[in-house]
C-alpha positions in Angstrom: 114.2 95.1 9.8 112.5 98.5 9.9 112.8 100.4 12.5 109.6 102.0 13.6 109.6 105.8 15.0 107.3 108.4 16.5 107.5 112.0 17.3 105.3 111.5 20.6 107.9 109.3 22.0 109.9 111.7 23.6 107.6 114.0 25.0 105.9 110.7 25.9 108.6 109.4 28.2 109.8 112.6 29.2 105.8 113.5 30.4 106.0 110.3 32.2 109.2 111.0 33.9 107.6 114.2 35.2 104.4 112.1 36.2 106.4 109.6 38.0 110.0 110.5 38.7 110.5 113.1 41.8 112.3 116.6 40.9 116.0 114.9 42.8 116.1 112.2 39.5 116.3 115.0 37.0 120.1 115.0 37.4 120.1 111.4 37.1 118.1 111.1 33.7 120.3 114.1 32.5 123.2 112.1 33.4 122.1 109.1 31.7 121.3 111.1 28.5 125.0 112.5 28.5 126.5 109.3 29.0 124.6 107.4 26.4 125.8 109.7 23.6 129.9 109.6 24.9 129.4 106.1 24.8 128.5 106.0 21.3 130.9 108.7 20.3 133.6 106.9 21.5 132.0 103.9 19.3 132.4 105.9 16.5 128.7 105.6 15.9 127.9 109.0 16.4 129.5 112.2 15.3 128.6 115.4 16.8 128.2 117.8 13.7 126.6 121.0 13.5 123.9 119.6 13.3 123.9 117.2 15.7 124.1 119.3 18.5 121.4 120.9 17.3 119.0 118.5 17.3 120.4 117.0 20.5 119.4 120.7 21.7 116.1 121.0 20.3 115.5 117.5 21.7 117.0 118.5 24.9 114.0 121.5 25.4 111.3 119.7 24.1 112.4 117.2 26.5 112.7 119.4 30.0 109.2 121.1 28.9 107.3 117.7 28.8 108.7 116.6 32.1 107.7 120.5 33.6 104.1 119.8 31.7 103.9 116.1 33.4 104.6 117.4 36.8 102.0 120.4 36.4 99.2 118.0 35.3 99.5 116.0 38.6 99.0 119.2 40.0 96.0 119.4 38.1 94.8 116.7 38.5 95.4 115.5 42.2 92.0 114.3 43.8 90.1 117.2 45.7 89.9 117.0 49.6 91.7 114.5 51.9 90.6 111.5 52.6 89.3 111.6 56.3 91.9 110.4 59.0 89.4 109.5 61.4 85.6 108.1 61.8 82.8 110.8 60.6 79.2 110.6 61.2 76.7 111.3 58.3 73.1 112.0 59.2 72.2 111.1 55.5 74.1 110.1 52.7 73.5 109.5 48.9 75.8 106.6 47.0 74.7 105.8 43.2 76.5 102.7 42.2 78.1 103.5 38.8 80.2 100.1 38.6 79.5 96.4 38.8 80.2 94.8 42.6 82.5 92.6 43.3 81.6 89.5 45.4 83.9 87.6 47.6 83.2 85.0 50.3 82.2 88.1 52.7 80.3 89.6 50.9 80.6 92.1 48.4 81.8 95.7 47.1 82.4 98.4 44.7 84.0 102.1 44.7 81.1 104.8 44.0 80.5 108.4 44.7 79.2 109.4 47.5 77.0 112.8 48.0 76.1 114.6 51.2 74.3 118.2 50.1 76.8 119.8 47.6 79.8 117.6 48.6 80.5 114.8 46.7 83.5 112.0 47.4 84.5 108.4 46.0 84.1 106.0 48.6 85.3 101.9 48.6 81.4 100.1 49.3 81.3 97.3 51.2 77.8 95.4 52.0 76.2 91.6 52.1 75.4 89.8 49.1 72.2 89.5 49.3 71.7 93.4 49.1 75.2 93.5 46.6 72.8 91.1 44.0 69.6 93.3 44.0 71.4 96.3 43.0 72.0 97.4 39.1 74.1 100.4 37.7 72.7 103.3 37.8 70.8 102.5 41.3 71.2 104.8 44.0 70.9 104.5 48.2 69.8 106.6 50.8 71.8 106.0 53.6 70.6 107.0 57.5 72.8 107.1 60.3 75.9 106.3 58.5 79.3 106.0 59.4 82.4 107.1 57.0 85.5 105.1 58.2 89.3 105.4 56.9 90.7 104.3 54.6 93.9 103.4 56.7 93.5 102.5 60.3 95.6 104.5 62.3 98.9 103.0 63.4 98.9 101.0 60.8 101.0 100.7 57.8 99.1 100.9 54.6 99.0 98.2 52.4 99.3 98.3 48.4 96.0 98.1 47.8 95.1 100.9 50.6 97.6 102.9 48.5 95.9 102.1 45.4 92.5 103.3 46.8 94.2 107.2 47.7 96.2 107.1 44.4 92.8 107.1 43.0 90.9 109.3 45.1 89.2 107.4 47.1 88.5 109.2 50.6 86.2 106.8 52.6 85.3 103.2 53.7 81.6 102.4 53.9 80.0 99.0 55.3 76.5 98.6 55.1 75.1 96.3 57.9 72.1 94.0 58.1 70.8 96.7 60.4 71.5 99.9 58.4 68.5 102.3 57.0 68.3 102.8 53.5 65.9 103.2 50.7 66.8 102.0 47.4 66.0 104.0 44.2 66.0 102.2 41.1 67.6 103.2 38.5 65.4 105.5 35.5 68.0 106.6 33.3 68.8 105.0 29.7 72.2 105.3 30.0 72.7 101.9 31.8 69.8 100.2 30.0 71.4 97.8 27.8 74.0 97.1 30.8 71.3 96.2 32.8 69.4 94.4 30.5 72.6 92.1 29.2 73.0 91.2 32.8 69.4 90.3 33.8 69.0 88.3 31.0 72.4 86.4 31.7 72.0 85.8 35.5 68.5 84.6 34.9 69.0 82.7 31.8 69.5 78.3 32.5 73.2 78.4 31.4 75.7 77.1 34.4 76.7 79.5 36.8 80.6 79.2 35.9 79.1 80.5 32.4 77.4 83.0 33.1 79.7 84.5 35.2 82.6 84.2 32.3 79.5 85.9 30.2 79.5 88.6 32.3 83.1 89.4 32.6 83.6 88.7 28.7 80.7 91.0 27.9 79.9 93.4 29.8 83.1 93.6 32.0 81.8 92.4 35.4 83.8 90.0 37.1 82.1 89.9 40.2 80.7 86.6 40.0 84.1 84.6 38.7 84.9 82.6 41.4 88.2 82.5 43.2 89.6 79.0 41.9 88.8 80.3 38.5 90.9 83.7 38.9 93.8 81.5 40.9 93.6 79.2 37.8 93.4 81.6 34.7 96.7 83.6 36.9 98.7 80.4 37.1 98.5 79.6 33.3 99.3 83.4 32.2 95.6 83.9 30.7 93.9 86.1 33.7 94.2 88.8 31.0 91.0 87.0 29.1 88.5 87.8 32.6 89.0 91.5 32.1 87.5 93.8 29.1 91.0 94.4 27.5 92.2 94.9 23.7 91.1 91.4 22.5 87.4 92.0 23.8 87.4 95.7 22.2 89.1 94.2 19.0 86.5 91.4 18.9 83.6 94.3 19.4 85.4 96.5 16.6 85.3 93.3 13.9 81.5 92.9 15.0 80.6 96.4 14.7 82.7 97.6 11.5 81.3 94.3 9.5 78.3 94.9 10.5 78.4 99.1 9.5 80.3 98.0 6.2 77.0 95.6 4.9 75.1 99.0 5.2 77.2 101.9 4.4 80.6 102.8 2.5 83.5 102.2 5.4 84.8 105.9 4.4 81.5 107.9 4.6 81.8 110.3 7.4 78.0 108.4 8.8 80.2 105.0 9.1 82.8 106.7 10.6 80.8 108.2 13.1 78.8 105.1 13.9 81.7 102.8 14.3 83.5 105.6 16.8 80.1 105.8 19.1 79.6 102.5 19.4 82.9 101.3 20.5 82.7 105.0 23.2 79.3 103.4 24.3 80.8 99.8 24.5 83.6 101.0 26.5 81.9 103.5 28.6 79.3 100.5 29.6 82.4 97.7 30.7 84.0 100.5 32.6 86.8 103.2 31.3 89.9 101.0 32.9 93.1 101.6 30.8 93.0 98.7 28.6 89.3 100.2 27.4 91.1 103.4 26.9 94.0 102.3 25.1 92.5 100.1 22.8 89.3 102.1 22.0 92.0 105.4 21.5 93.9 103.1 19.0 90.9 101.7 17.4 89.5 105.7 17.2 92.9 106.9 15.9 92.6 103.5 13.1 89.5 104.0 12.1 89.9 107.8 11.2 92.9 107.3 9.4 91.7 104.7 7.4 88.8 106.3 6.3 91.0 109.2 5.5 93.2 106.7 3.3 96.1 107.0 5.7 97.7 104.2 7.0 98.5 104.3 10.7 101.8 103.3 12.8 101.5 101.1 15.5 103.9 102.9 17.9 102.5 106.3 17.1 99.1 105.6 18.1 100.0 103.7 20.9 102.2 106.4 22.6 99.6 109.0 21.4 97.1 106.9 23.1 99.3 106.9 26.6 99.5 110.5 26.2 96.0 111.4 26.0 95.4 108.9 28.8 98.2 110.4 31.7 96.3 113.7 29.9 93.2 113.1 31.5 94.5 111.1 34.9 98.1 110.9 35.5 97.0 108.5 38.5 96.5 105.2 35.6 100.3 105.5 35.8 100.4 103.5 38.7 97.8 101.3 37.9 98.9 97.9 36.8 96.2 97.3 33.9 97.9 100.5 32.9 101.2 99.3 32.7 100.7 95.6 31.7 99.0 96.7 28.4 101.4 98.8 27.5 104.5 96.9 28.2 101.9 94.2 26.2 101.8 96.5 23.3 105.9 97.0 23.3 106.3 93.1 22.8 103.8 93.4 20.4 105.4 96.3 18.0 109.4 95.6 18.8 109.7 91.7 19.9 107.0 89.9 17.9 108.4 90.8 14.4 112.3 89.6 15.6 110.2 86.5 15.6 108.0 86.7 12.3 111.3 87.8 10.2 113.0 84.8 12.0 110.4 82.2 10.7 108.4 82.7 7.5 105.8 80.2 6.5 102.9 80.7 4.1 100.6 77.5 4.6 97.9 79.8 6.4 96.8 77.5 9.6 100.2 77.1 10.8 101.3 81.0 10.0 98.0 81.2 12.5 99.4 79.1 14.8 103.1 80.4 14.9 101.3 84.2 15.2 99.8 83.3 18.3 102.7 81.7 19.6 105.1 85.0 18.8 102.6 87.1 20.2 102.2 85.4 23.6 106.3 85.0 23.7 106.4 88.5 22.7 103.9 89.9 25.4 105.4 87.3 28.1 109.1 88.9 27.4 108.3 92.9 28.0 106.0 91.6 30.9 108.1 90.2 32.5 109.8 92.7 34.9 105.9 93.6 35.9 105.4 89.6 36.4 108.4 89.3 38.7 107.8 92.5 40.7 104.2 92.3 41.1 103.8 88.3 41.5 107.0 87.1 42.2 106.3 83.7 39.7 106.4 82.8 36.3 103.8 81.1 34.3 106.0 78.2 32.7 102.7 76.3 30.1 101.6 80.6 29.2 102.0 79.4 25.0 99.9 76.3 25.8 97.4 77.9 27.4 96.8 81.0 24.8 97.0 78.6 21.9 94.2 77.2 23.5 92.2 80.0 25.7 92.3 83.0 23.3 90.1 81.0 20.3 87.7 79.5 22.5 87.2 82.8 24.4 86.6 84.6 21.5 84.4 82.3 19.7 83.0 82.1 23.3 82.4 86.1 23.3 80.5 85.5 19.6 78.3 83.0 20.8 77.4 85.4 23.6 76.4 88.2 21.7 74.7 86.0 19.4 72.5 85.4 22.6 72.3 88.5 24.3 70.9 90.1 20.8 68.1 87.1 20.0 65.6 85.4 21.6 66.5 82.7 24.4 68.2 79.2 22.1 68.5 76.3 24.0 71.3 75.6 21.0 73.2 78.6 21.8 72.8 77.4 25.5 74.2 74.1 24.7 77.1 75.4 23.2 77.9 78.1 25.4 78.1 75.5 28.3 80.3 73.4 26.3 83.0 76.3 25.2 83.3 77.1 29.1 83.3 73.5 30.3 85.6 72.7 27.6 87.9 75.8 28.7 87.6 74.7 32.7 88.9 71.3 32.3 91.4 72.1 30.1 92.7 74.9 32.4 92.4 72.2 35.4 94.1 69.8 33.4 96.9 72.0 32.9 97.1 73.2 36.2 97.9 70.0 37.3 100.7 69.6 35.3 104.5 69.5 37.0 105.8 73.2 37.6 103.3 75.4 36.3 104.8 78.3 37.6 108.7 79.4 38.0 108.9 81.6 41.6 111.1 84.2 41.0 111.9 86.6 44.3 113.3 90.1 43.6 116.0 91.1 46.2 115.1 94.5 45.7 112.8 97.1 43.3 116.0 98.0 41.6 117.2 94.3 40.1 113.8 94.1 37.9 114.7 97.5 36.0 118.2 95.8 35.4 116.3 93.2 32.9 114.0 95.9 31.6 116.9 98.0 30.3 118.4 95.0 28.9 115.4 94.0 26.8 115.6 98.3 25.4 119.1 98.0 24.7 119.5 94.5 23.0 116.6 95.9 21.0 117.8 99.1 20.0 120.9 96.7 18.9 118.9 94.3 16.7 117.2 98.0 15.4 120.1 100.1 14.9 123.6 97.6 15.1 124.9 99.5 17.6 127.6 97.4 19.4 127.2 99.7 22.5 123.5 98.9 23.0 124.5 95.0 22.6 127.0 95.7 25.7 124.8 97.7 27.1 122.2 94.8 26.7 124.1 91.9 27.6 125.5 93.3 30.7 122.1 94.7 32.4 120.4 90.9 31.9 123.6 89.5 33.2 123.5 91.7 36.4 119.3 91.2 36.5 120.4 87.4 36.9 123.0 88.1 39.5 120.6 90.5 41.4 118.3 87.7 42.0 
């Protein structure tokens, strides 16, 4: 099997170690280094020539810079102002709403910026429905009388999602009342036209509700209106990933876009190019920069200008130059979990999923389909694991099932949809949309009510996860390289994950 390499991994990791990792762990990763190389010495795997060390060196400093440069970028980049520790009174106050709002039985809310005079702040929104429905990107409110509340009550203990909020700047809570003053001003700028008109034309179109609101999430990246039996359902059978604007929505875009652009110009010209790269931007600036947008539309970017340069890219190259630029611009999408599920995603995909496709070759095309999808989600499912256990604590057991099945129908669902979006109102294209998602809900409730759908899996403690992940690293740098120390290595961190438990 061949290996695959790239020289951004090591800065990579060693940028996110400075990111992440507090100044006391230094010692510790320097430790680890040193002990992974006696160990294969004294395999007889390594010897330390001239050379070597010299290498080992360089390595060493390039290293110990990236973690310096990872640590100085937080710096950097670390949120202006603090959020307030107590209630403040605004006499006026300006929110534009730059995001799509989420509704929940309460009501419903979104995180916009905030502007009183010259200041300007992120603040979590909270208001009613009816108010949360009228409103379209790019609309902005003039608040009276306002109060700013924060984000964690005092004497309390903050919860993860409170954390989340300050990891990401956001300084203020703001609930808008039935008997708050505001004028609304509607939105006059073309930037969040087509947004706008996409979701008019869906939420007032005669397709059901549950598809429009699948329309909207697959589309335009608004899940706002998915209802709460639908999330719980889609997260039980391992396929929640399909209600978020991720790599399979921006690769779906990409095919639409480049097949389009290649019926009208060379694929190479430099106008092609350029097309291609400002429509997937666009795209993913109007679902919302998340990380998954990032990465996939940085990979795509990096694909397309290579290929039109007649180079052929590497997988793990892009992807870790991807990360880089990404903790580049906000070190904070480190401790998002969209951040780190599509990486760890993109791991199985480059390392795992051809242990599988060398394993078992076929060439009749359907079931080569087939077993592809199948690696893939088994590949995926492995390196997210330590995330799925840590995070939620269970374990989709029917995950293959249910991508087999989910990823085709939502991405002839997503065709459809554009197909309607761009042309007149089709009471075909209706009919069909309706039967893809009704199709897609009974098979997910049908599943769902299958024996054991999920595996609950309790961590004792934050350190027995990491146990598995370096197991998966190790037995794969053993199937790589045929080191016997990285199959020890391997076998003994899964069999303490398992103990750990």
């Amino acid at each position: 099997m061949k290996s695959q390499h790239s020289s951004v991994l090591l800065p990579l990791l060693c940028f996110i170690a400075g990111i992440g990792v507090d100044e006391v762990f230094v010692f510790g990763v320097l430790f680890f280094i040193a002990a992974t190389y006696l160990l294969l010495y004294f395999c007889d795997k390594v010897k330390f020539s001239k050379d070597t060390w010299g290498i080992s060196i360089w390595s060493l400093i390039i290293g110990v810079l990236f973690f310096f440069l990872g640590r100085l970028n937080v710096e950097w980049n670390s949120p202006t102002g603090n959020p307030i520790s107590d209630k403040v009174n605004y006499d006026s106050l300006q929110i534009k709403i730059t995001d799509g709002l989420k509704f929940t039985e309460r009501g419903c809310w979104t995180i916009a910026p905030a502007f009183n005079g010259a200041n300007s702040f992120d603040v979590l929104l909270n208001l009613d429905s009816a108010r949360g429905s009228s409103l379209q990107k790019g609309d902005t409110l003039l608040l009276r009388a306002i109060s700013a509340l924060p984000i964690i009550k005092a004497g309390k203990e903050p919860s993860k999602w409170d954390q989340y909020l300050l990891r990401q700047g956001i300084r203020a809570k703001i609930y808008i009342g039935g008997k708050t003053k505001l004028e609304l001003k509607k939105n006059q700028s073309y930037l969040y036209l087509f947004y706008n008109l996409t979701h008019q034309k869906i939420i007032s179109s005669s397709l059901s509700q549950k598809s429009k609101s699948l329309l909207l999430s697959l589309l335009i990246g608004d899940r706002g209106y998915v209802d709460k039996k639908t999330k719980e359902d889609y997260a039980v059978l391992g396929v929640s990933h399909i209600l978020s604007v991720s790599g399979l929505h921006v690769g779906i875009i990409y095919i639409i876009i480049s097949g389009v652009i290649s019926l009208l110009l060379s694929k190479r010209s430099v106008l092609a190019v350029s097309v291609v790269l400002l429509l997937i931007w666009f795209y993913c600036w109007m679902v919302g920069f998340s990380p998954p947008v990032l990465r996939s539309a940085l990979m795509f970017s990096l694909f397309v200008v290579g290929k039109s340069m007649g180079r052929k890219s590497a997988l793990l190259h892009t992807t870790c130059l991807s990360a880089f630029v990404i903790l580049l611009v906000n070190p904070l999408y480190l401790y998002d979990i969209g951040f780190q599920l599509t990486y760890a995603a993109m791991l199985g995909i480059i390392f795992v999923m051809p242990v599988f496709s060398e394993k078992w070759k076929v060439t009749n095309f359907v079931l080569k389909s087939v077993l592809d999808l199948v690696f893939l989600s088994v590949a995926v499912q492995i390196t997210l694991l330590p995330f799925l256990i840590y995070y939620f604590e269970y374990l989709s057991v029917y995950f293959v099932v249910a991508n087999l099945v989910i990823v085709p129908a939502v991405a002839l669902l997503m065709y459809c949809g554009i197909v309607y979006v761009l042309l007149p109102v089709n009471d075909l294209l209706i009919y069909l949309l309706d039967s893809l998602v009704l199709f897609m809900d009974k098979f997910c409730e049908v599943l769902c009510n299958w024996p054991f759908t999920t595996f609950p899996i309790i961590v004792s403690s934050a350190v027995s996860w990491m146990f598995y992940a370096f197991g998966i690293v190790f037995l794969l740098q053993y199937r790589y390289y045929r080191l016997n120390a990285f199959l020890y290595c391997g076998c003994l961190a899964s069999f303490c994950f398992f103990l750990s438990l």
